[in-house]
VOKEZA-234729 format. One record per residue (C-alpha): x, y, z. Coordinates in steps of 0.05 Angstrom, whole numbers, plus 5000, padded with zeros to 4 digits. Example, Ala and Ser with C-alpha at 12.3 -4.5 7.8 and 13.67 -1.06 7.14 Angstrom:
# VOKEZA-234729
524649105156527349795143
END
This chain:
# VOKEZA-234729
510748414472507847884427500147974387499547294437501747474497497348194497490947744485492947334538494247874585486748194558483447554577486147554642484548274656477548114635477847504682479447954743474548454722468547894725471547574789471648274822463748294799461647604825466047854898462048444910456247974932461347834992460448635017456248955056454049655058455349935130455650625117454850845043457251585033458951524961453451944947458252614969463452444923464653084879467652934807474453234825474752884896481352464907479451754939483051404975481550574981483750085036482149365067483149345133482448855200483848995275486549655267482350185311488750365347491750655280485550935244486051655282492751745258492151465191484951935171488952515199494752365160491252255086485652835113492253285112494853045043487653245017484552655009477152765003473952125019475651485046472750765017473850155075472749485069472949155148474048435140471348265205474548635252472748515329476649125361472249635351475349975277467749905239464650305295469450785294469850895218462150895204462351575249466751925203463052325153468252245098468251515108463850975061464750345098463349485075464649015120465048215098467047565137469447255072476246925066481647475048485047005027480646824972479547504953486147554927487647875001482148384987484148574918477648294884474048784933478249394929477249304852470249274851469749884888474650214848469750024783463950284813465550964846473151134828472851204746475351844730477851944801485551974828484851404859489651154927489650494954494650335022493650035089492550365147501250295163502950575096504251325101505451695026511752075016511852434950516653024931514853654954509353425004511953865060510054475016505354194961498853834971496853154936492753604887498753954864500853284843495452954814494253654767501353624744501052874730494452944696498053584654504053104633498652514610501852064669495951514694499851224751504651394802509650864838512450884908516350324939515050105007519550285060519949905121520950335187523450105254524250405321531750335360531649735398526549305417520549325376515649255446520649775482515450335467508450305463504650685412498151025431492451195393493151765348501051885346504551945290507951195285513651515249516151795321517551195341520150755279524851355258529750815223529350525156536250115115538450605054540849985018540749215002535349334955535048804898530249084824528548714769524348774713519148284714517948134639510747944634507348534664512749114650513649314728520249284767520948814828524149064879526248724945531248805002531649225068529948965139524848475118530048155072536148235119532947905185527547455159529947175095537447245105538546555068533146605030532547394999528847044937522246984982522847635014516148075004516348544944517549284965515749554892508049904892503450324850498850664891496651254854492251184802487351574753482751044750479050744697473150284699477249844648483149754701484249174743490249064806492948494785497648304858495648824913498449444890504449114858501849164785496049344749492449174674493449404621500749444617502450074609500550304675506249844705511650264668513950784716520650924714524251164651527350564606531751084567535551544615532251994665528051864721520351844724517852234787516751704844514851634919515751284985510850845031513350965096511550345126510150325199508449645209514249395270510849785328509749495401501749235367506548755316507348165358500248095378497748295308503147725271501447175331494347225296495347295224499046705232493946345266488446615209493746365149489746855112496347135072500646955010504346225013501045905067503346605111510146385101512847165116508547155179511746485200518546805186516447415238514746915282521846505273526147175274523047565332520747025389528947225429531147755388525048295373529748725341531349095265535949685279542549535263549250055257547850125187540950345198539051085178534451595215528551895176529052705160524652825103523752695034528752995008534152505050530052005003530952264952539452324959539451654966535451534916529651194933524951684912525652184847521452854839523552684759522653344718516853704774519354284804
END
């Protein structure tokens, strides 16, 4: 990279960092437990709207993973989630009613609050449907692999998202509050998965399964990206530059290995086609609150109104990580 293009990409971290400063007038506190935080403590970060029936499940999950303390944004939810959460004793919660679309969808928030209480923390950012798959994590807590990234000088940790789907109809079962959503969308496609490099930040783009096969079948160009970086030992200097897709400075986009090898990786298992999906696109359509005018929500809406359906006979079943990992969608790199 060019002396020109690194000072551009400076000023434009700086840019976000100021922007995130000037957005944290738009929160308010609701339940501030920051105060607990221990300097060792792994945080985890998340925006979140409408999603009390998923927010036993999802604290359970993370709880499990050792996660030691949760920091929510609620942009103004109406089904009961900020009540819930500001109960939780391992919960710091903001709510706003400011456009999440002008946010950045909730970036500008998530990085103020990453600033102000996550430097020098392992830091995890998902939403409540993202479930973390890394290898070893039926043995091995998250600790065991935020010491062994911190040992081999690694800042940040990828994972691409993987959308799951149940068999059949996606309203033929409901899900209830505080199941495991991966019972239910047990299928995920093991291939037609597109990566490139994208040469101004350093990160690889990845698109492709069922999103790409049934919404954007003519159109795979617009599909939404799949690649993420999640996990990150956070600096007050860093800045999410597109949700969890890249970061600033640089450096912290290159995880995989440019000469031979693989870099250890993860999975999102992404549970967001349950029975709630319909109801919860019908309105995110209606908010146009997403990216491109909510052009991926409009394509949900298109795909789904006869047909609410993503299995298909080349669908595979969900095992464990290590099935990722064959077909090589994850990589434990050189941890054993």
């Amino acid at each position: 990279m060019g002396v020109w293009q690194s000072y551009r990409l400076r000023l434009q971290r700086q840019r976000w960092r100021i922007r995130a400063f000037r957005k944290r007038r738009e929160l308010t506190d609701v339940a501030n437990r920051t105060a607990s935080i221990r300097s060792n403590d792994i945080l985890l970060f998340s925006t979140l709207r409408n999603e009390r029936i998923r927010l036993p499940y999802f604290l359970q999950y993370y709880r499990g993973l050792g996660i030691n303390h949760f920091l929510i944004v609620d942009n103004g939810s109406d089904d009961g989630s900020a009540d819930y959460l500001k109960d939780q004793s391992d919960v710091s919660l903001w709510s706003t009613t400011a456009s999440y679309k002008r946010s950045r969808f909730g970036v500008d928030w998530l990085n103020w609050l990453q600033r102000w209480y996550g430097h020098g923390h392992w830091c995890l950012v998902v939403d409540p449907d993202e479930f973390l798959i890394y290898p070893f994590c039926d043995t091995r807590p998250l600790r065991a692999l935020t010491d062994w990234l911190d040992a081999s000088s690694i800042k940040s940790f990828s994972a691409m998202l993987l959308d799951m789907y149940p068999k059949g109809r996606l309203d033929a079962q409901p899900y209830r509050e505080g199941q495991d959503p991966i019972e239910i969308a047990r299928w995920f496609d093991s291939g037609n998965y597109s990566l490139k490099r994208n040469k101004r930040y350093g990160n690889l783009w990845i698109q492709g399964g069922p999103r790409s096969r049934v919404f954007f079948p003519d159109a795979p160009e617009k599909a939404p990206a799949l690649n993420k970086i999640p996990l990150v030992k956070w600096d007050r200097k860093y800045t999410y530059a597109s949700s969890t897709h890249m970061l600033l400075p640089r450096g912290l986009n290159l995880v995989y290995d440019e000469w031979g090898g693989e870099k250890a990786s993860g999975i999102l298992l992404h549970a967001k086609f349950l029975d709630t999906f319909s109801t919860k696109a019908a309105e995110e359509l209606e908010r146009k609150q997403h990216y491109a005018a909510s052009v991926e929500y409009k394509a949900y809406a298109e795909s789904l109104k006869d047909d609410p359906e993503l299995w298909c006979k080349w669908s595979e079943k969900y095992i464990n990580w290590r099935q990722l990992e064959i077909l090589g969608l994850m990589s434990k790199g050189n941890w054993a």
